[in-house]
N, CA, C and O atoms as CSV, one atom per row, in Angstrom:
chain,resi,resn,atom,element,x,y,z
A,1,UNK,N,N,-22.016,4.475,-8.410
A,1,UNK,CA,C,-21.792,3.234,-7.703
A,1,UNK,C,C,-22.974,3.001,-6.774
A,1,UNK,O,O,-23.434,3.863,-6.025
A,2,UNK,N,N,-23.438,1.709,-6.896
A,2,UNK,CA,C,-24.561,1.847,-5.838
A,2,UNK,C,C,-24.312,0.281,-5.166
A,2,UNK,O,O,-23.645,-0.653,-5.612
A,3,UNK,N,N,-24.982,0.370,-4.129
A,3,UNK,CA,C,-24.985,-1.068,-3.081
A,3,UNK,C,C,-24.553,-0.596,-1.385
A,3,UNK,O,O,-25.253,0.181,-0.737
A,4,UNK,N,N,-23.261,-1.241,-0.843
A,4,UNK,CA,C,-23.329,-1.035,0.241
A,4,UNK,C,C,-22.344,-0.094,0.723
A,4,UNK,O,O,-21.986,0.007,1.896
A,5,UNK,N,N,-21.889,0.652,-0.349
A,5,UNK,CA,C,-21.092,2.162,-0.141
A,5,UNK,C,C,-20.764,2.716,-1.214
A,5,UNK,O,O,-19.874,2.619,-2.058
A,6,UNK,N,N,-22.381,3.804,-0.856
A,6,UNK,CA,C,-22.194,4.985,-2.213
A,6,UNK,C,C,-21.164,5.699,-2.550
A,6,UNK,O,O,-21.423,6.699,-3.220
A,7,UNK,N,N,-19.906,5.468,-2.255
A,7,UNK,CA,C,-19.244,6.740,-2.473
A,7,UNK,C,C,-17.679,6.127,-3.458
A,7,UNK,O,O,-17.525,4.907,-3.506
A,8,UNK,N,N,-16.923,6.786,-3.973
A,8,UNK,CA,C,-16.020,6.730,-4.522
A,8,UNK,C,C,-14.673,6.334,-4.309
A,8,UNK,O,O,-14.242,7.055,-3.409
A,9,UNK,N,N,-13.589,5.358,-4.782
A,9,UNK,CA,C,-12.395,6.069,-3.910
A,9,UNK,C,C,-11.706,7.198,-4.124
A,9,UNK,O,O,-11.601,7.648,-5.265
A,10,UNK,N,N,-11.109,7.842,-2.983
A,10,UNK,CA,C,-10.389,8.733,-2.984
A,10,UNK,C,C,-8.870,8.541,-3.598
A,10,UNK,O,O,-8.334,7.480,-3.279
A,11,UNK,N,N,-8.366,9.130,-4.153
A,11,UNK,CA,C,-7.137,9.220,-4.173
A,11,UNK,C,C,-6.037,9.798,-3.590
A,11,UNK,O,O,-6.184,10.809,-2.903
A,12,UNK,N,N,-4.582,9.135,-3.824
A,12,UNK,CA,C,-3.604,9.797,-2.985
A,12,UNK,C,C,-2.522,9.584,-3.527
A,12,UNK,O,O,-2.344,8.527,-4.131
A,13,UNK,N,N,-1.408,10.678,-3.422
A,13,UNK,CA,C,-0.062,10.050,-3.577
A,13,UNK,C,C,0.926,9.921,-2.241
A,13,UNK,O,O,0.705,10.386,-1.123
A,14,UNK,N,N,2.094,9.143,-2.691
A,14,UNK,CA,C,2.933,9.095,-1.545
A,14,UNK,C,C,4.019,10.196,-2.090
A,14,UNK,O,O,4.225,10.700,-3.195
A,15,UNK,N,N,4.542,10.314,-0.956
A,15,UNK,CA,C,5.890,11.773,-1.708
A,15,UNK,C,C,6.890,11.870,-0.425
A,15,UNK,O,O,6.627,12.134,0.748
A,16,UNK,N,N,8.062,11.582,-1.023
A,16,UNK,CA,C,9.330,12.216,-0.231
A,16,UNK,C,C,9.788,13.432,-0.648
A,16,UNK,O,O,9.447,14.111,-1.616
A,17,UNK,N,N,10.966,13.709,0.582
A,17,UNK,CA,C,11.868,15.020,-0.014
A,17,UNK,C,C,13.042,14.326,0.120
A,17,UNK,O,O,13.524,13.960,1.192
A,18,UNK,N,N,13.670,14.079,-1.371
A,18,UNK,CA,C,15.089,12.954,-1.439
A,18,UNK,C,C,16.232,14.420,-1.147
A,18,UNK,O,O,17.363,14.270,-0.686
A,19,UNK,N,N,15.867,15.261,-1.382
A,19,UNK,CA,C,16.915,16.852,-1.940
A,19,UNK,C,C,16.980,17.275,-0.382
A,19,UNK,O,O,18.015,17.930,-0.258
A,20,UNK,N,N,16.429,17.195,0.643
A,20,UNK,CA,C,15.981,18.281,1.544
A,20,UNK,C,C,15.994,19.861,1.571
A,20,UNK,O,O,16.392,20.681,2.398
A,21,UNK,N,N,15.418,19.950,0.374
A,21,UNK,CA,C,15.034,20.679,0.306
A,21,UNK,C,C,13.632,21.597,-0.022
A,21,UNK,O,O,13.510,22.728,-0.494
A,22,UNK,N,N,12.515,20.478,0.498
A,22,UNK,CA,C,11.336,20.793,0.464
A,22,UNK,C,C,10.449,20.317,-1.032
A,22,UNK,O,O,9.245,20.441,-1.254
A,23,UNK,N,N,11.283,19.871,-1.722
A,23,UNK,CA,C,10.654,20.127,-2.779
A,23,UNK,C,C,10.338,18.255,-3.136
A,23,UNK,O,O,11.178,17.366,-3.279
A,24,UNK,N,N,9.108,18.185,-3.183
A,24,UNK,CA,C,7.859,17.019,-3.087
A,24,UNK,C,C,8.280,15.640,-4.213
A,24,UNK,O,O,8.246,15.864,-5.423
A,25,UNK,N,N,8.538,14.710,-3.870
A,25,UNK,CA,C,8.690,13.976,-5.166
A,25,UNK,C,C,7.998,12.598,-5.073
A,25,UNK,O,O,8.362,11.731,-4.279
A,26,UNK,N,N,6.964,12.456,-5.952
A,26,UNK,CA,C,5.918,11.347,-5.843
A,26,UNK,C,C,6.785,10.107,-6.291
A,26,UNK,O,O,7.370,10.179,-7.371
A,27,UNK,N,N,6.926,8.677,-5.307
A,27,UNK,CA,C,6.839,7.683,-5.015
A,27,UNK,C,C,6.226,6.809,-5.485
A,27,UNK,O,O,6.599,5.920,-6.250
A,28,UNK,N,N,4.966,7.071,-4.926
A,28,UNK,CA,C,3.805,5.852,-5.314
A,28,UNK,C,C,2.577,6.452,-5.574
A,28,UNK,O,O,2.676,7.659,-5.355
A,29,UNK,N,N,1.263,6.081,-6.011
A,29,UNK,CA,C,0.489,6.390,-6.191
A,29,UNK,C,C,-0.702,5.619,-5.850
A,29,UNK,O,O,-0.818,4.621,-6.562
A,30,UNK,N,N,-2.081,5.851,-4.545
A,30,UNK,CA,C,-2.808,5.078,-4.062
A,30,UNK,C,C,-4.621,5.435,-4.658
A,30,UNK,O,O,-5.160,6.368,-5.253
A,31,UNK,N,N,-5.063,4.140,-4.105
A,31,UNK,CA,C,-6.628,5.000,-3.649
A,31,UNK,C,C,-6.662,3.944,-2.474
A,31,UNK,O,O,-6.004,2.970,-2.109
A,32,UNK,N,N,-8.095,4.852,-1.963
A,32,UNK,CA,C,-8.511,4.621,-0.888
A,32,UNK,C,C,-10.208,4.093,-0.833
A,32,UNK,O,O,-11.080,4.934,-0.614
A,33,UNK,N,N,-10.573,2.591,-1.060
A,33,UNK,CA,C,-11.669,2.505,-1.278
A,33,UNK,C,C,-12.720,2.329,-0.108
A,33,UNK,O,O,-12.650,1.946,1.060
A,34,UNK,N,N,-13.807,2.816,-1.012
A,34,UNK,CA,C,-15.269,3.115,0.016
A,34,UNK,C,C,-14.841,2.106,1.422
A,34,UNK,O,O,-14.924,2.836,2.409
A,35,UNK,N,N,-14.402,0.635,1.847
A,35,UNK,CA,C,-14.314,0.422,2.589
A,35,UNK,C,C,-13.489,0.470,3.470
A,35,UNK,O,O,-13.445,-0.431,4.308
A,36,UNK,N,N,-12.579,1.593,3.506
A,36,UNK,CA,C,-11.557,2.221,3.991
A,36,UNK,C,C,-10.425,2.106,3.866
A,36,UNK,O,O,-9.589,2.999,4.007
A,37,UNK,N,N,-10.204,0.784,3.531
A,37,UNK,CA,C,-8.607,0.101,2.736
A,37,UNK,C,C,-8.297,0.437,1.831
A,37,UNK,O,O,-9.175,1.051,1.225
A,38,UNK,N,N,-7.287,0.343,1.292
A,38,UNK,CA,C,-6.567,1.099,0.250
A,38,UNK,C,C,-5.611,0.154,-0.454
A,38,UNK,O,O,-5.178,-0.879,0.058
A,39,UNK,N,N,-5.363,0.525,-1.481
A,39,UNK,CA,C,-4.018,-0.215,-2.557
A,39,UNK,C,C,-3.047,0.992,-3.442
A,39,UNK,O,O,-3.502,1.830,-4.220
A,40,UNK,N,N,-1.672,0.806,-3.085
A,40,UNK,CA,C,-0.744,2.022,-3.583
A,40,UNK,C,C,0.338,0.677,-4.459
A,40,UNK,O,O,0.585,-0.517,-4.285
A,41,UNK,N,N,0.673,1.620,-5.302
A,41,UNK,CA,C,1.828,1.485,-6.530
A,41,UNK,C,C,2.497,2.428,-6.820
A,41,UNK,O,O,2.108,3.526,-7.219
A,42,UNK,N,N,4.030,1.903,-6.558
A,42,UNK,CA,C,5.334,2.707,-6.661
A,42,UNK,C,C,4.632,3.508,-7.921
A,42,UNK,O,O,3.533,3.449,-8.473
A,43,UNK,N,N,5.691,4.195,-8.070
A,43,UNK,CA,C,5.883,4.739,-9.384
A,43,UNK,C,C,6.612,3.718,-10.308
A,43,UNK,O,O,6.347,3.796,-11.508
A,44,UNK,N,N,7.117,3.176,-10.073
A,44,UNK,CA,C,8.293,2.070,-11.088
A,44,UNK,C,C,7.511,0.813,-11.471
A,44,UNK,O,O,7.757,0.081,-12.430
A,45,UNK,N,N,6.327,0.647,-10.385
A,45,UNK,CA,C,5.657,-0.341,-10.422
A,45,UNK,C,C,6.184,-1.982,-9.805
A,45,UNK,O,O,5.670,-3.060,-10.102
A,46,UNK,N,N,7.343,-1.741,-8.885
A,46,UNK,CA,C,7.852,-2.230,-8.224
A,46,UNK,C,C,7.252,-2.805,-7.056
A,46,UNK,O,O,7.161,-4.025,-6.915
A,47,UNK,N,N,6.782,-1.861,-6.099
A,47,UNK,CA,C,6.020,-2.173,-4.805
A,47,UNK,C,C,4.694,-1.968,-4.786
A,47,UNK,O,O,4.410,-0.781,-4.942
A,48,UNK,N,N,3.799,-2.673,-4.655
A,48,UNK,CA,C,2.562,-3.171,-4.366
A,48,UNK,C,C,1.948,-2.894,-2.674
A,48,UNK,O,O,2.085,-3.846,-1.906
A,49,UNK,N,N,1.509,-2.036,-2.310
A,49,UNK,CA,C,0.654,-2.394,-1.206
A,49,UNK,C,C,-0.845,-2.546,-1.049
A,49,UNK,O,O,-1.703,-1.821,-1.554
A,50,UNK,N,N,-0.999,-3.442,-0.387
A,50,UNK,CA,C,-2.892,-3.340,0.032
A,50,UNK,C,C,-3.002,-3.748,1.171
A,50,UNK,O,O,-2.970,-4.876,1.664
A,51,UNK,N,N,-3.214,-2.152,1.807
A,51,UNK,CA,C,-3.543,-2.300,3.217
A,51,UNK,C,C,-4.669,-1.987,4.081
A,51,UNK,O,O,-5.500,-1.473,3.333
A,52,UNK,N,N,-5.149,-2.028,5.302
A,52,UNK,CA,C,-6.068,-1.361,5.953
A,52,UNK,C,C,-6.673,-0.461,5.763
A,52,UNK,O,O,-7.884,-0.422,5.548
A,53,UNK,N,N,-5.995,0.329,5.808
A,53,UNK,CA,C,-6.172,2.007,5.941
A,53,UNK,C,C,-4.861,2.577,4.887
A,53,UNK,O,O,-3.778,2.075,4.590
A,54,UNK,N,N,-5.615,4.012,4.453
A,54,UNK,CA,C,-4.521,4.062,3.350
A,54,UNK,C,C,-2.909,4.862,4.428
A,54,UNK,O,O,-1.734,4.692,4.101
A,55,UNK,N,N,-3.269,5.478,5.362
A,55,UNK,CA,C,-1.807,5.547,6.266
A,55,UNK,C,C,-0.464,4.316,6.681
A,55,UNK,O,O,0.644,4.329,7.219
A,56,UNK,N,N,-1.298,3.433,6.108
A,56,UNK,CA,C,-0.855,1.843,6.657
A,56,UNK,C,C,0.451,2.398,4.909
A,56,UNK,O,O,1.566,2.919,4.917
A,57,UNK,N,N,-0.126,2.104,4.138
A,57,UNK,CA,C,0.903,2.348,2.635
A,57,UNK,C,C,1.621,3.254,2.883
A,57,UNK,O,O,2.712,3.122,2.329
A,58,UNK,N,N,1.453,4.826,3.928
A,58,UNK,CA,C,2.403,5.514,3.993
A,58,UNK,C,C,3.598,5.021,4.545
A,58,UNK,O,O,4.627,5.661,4.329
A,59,UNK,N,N,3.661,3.576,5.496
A,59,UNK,CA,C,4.550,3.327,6.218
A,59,UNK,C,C,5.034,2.465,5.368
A,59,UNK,O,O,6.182,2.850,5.150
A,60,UNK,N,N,4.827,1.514,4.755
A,60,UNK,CA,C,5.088,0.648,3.942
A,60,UNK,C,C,6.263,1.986,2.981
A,60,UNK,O,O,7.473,1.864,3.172
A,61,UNK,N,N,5.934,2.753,2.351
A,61,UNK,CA,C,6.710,2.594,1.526
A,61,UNK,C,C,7.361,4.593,2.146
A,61,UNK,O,O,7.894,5.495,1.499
A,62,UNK,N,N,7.106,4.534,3.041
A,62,UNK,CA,C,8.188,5.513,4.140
A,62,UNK,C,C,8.139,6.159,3.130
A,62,UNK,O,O,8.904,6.060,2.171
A,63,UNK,N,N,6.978,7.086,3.284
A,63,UNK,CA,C,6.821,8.360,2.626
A,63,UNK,C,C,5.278,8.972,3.232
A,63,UNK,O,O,4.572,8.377,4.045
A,64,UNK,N,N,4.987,10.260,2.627
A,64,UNK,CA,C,4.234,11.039,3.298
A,64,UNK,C,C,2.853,10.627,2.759
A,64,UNK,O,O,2.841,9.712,1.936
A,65,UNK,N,N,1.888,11.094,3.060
A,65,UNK,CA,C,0.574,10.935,2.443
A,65,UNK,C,C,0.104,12.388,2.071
A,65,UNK,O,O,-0.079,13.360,2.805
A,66,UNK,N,N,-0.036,12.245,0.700
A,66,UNK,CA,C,-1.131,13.738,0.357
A,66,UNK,C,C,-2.286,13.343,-0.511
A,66,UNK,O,O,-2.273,12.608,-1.498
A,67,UNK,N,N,-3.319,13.994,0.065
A,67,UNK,CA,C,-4.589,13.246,-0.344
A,67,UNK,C,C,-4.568,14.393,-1.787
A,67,UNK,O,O,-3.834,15.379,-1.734
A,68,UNK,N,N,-5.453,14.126,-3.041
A,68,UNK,CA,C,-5.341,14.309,-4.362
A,68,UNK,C,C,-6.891,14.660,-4.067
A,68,UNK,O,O,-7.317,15.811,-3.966
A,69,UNK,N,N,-7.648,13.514,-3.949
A,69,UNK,CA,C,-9.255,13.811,-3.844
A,69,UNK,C,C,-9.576,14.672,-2.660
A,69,UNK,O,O,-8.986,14.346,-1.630
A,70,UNK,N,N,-10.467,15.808,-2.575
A,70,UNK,CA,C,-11.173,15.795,-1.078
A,70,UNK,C,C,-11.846,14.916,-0.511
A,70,UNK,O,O,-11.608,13.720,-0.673
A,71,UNK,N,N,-13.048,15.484,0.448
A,71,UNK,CA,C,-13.930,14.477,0.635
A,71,UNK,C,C,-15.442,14.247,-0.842
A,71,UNK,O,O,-16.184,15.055,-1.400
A,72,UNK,N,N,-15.285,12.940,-0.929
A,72,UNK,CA,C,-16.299,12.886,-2.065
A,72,UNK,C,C,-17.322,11.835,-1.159
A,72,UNK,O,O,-17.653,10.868,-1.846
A,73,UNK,N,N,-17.799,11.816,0.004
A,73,UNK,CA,C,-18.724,11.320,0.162
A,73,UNK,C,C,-19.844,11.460,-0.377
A,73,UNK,O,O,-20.457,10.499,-0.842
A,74,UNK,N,N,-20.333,12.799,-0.404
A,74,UNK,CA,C,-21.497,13.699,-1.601
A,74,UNK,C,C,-21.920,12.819,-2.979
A,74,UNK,O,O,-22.960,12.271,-3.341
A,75,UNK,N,N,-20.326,12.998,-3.662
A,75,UNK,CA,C,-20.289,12.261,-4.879
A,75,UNK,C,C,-21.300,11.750,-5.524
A,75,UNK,O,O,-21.646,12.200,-6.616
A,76,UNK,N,N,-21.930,10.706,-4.914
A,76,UNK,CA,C,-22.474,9.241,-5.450
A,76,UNK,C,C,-23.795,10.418,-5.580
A,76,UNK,O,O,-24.136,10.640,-6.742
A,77,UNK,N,N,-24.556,11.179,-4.488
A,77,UNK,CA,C,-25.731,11.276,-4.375
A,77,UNK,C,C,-25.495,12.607,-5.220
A,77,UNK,O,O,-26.409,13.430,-5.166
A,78,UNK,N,N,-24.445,12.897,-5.949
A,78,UNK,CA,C,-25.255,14.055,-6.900
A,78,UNK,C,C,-24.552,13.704,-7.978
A,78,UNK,O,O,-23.351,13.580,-8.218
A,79,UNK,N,N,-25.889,13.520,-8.792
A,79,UNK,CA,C,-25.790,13.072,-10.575
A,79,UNK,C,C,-27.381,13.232,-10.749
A,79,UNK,O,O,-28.395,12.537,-10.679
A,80,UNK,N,N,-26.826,15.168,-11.141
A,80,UNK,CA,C,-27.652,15.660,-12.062
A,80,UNK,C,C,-27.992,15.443,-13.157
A,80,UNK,O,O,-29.118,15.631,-13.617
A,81,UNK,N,N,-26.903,14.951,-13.796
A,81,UNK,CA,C,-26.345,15.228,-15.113
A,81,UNK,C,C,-27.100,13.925,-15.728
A,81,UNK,O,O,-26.972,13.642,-16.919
């Protein structure tokens, strides 16, 4: 990707615990693009968010945030290959 932000989006999912019992169950599914805003989709494909910041979707759809990508700022500037 090149222009005015080399880098990638990140990804994320949203996840409750419906059982309480710890055990993780994905919701929705986001990214988080180079300009810090983000867009998430249920799993059902029901709810739509595009918000600010990708914490903004955690509230929207009242669930947790776990990031999937690390940081890939790097990313863009290495392509060896």
């Amino acid at each position: 990707m090149t222009g005015q932000y080399p880098t990638v989006p990140r990804r994320f999912a949203l996840v409750c615990y419906p059982d309480g019992d710890g055990t993780r169950v994905v919701i929705a599914w986001g990214i988080e693009l180079p300009d810090g805003s983000a867009v998430s989709l249920s799993t059902e494909g029901q709810a739509i968010a595009v918000c600010s910041r990708a914490d903004h979707c955690e509230r929207i759809h009242s669930a947790e945030l776990v990031w999937i990508d690390g940081d890939l700022a790097d990313f863009a500037g290495d392509r060896s290959s």
